[in-house]
C-alpha positions in Angstrom: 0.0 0.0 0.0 1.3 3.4 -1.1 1.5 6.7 1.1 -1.4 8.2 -0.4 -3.6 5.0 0.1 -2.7 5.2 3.3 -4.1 8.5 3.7 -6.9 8.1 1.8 -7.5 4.5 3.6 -8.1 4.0 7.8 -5.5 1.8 8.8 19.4 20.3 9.5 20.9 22.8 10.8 21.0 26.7 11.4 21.8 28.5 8.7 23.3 32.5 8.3 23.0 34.1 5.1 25.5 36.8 4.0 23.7 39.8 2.5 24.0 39.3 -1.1 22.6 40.6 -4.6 19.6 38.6 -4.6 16.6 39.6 -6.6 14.6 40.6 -3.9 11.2 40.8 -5.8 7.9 38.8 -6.4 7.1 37.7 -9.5 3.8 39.2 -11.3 2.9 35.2 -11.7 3.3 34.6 -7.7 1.3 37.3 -6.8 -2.1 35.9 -7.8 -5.1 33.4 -7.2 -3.1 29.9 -8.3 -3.7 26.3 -9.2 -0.8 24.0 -8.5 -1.3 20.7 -9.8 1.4 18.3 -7.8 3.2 15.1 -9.5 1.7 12.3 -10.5 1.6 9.9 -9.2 2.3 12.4 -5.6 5.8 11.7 -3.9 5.8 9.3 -1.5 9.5 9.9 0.3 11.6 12.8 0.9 14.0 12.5 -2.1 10.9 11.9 -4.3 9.5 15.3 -2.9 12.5 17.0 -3.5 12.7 15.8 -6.7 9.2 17.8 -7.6 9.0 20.2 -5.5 10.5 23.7 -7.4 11.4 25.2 -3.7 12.4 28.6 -6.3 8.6 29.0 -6.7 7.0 30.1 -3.1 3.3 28.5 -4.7 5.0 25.3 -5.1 6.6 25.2 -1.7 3.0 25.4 -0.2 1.3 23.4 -2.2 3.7 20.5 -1.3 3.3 21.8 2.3 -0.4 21.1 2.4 0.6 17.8 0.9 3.3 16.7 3.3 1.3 17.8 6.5 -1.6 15.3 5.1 1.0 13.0 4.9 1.3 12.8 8.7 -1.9 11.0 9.1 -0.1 8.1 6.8 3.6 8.0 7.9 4.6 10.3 10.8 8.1 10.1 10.2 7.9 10.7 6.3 5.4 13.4 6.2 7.7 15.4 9.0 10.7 14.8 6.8 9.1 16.6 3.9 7.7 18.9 6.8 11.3 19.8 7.8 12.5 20.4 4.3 10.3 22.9 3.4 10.0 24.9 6.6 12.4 27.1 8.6 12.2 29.0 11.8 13.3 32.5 11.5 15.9 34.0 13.8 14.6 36.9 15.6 15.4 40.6 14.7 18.0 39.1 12.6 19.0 37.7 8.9 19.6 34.0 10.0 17.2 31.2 9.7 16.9 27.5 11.0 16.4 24.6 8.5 13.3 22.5 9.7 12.7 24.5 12.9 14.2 25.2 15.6 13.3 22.2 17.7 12.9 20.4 14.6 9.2 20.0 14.2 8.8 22.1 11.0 6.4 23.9 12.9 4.0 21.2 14.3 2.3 21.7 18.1 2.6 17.6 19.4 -0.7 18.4 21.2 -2.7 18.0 17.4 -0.7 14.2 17.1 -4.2 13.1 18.5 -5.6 13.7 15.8 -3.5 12.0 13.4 -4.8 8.8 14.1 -8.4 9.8 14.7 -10.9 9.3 12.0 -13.3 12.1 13.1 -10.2 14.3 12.1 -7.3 12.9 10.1 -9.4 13.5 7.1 -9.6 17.6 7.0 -5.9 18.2 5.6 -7.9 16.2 2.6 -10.4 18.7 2.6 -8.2 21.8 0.8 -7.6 19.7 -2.1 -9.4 20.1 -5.5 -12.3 17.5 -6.0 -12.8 16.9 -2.4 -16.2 17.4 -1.5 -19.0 16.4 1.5 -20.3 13.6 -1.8 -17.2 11.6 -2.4 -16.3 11.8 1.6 -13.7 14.1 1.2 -11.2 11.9 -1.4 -9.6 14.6 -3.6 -9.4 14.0 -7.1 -6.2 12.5 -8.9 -3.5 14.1 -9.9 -3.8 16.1 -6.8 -3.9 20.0 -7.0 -4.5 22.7 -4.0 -5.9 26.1 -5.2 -3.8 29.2 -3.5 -5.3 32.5 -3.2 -2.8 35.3 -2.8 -3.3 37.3 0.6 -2.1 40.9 -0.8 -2.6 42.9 2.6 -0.6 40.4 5.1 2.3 40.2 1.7 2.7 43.6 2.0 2.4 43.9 5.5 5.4 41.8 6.3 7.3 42.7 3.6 7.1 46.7 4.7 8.4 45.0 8.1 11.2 43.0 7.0 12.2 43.3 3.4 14.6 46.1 3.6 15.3 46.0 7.2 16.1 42.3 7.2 16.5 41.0 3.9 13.7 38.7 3.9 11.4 38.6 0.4 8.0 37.6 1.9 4.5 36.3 0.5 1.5 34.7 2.0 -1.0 32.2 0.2 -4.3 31.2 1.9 -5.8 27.4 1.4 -9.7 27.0 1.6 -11.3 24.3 2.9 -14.1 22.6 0.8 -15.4 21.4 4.2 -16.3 24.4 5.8 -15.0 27.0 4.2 -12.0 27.6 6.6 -9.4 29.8 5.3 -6.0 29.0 6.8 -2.8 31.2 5.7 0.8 30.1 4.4 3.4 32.6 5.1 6.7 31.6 2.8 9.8 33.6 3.2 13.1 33.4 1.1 16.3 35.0 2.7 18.8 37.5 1.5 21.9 35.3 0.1 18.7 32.6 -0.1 17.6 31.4 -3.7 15.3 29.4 -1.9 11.4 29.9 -0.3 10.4 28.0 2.7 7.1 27.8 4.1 7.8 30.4 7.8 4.9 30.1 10.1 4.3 27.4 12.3 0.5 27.1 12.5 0.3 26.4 9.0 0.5 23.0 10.1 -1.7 22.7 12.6 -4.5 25.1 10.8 -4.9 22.5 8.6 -6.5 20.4 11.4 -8.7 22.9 12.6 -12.2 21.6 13.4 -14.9 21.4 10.4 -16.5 18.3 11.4 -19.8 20.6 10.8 -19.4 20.1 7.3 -20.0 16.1 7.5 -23.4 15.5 6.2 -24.3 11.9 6.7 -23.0 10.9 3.5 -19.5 12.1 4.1 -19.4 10.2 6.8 -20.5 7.2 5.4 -17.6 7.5 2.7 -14.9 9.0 4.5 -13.1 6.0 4.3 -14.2 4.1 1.6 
């Protein structure tokens, strides 16, 4: 049984960057409403992710985010390893960052691991995917694609706070949830001396698990894992 069945089925270090000549700039593409259709068939290890994921294009980082935190509910250890490479903790007030986080949980708050292996939530990471929908239970349609929508007011919020002063190129994506709606936000960064985005703020994770069991009509539930 592959990674994704499994999810569809019930069963570093720090880093300093120099200050460089890096084009410090969002491209016109990045900064709009985006469909990123993910490989197929999706990655199921780390090398395979890195081997798809264009970590130069800050929509692809996060769609493969949304991917590899689903992938928790499959294979802990695998879905934190693609976790790890595409996140970084940011050093305070300063132009470092940290590979994987800090304490080297990408990110992820432990107390949400109960609901990793729990059936009335495992499923919503599904849930921001194209194709999933209340009907099918939730299965997103294959290949896999997540629809970003750009957040221009927190982009150029940040950015006014850190992109001269710090060196830090900055833009923020939201994911919607076809269960209930819930929008939850992907701040990526990439760092002066960086060619690189990484997905910067920690409850991106866990915001994917926030509670929509409202949206289960009877149906869903009937086919959630089916």
């Amino acid at each position: 049984m592959g990674l994704f069945d499994k999810v569809m089925s019930s069963a570093n270090g720090t880093v300093s960057t120099p200050i460089g000549s890096q084009d410090m700039t969002l491209k016109p593409e990045w900064m709009q409403d985006r469909r990123i259709q993910l490989a197929d068939p999706a990655p199921e290890s780390l090398e395979e992710l890195k081997a798809v994921c264009d970590v130069h294009d800050p929509g692809s980082v996060a769609a493969y985010w949304v991917y590899s935190v689903m992938c928790l509910t499959a294979d802990y250890d695998i879905g934190m390893s693609m976790m790890k490479y595409l996140f970084a903790d940011i050093e305070p007030f300063g132009r470092g960052f940290t590979e994987g986080g800090g304490v080297g949980r990408a990110g992820w708050d432990p107390y949400f691991n109960e609901r990793l292996k729990d059936d009335e939530y495992r499923w919503l990471p599904r849930a921001y995917f194209d194709g999933s929908v209340a009907s099918n239970g939730f299965h997103p349609t294959q290949p896999l694609a997540v629809k970003l929508y750009f957040n221009k007011p927190n982009t150029d919020t940040i950015n006014g706070q850190t992109l001269k002063q710090l060196g830090r190129l900055n833009i923020v994506y939201y994911v919607q949830s076809n269960a209930a709606g819930f929008k939850n936000n992907i701040e990526l960064s990439r760092f002066d001396g960086s060619d690189r985005f990484y997905v910067t703020k920690g409850t991106a994770s866990t915001g994917l698990f926030y509670d929509q069991r409202g949206g289960l009509t009877a149906e869903a539930r009937s086919k959630l894992w089916t």
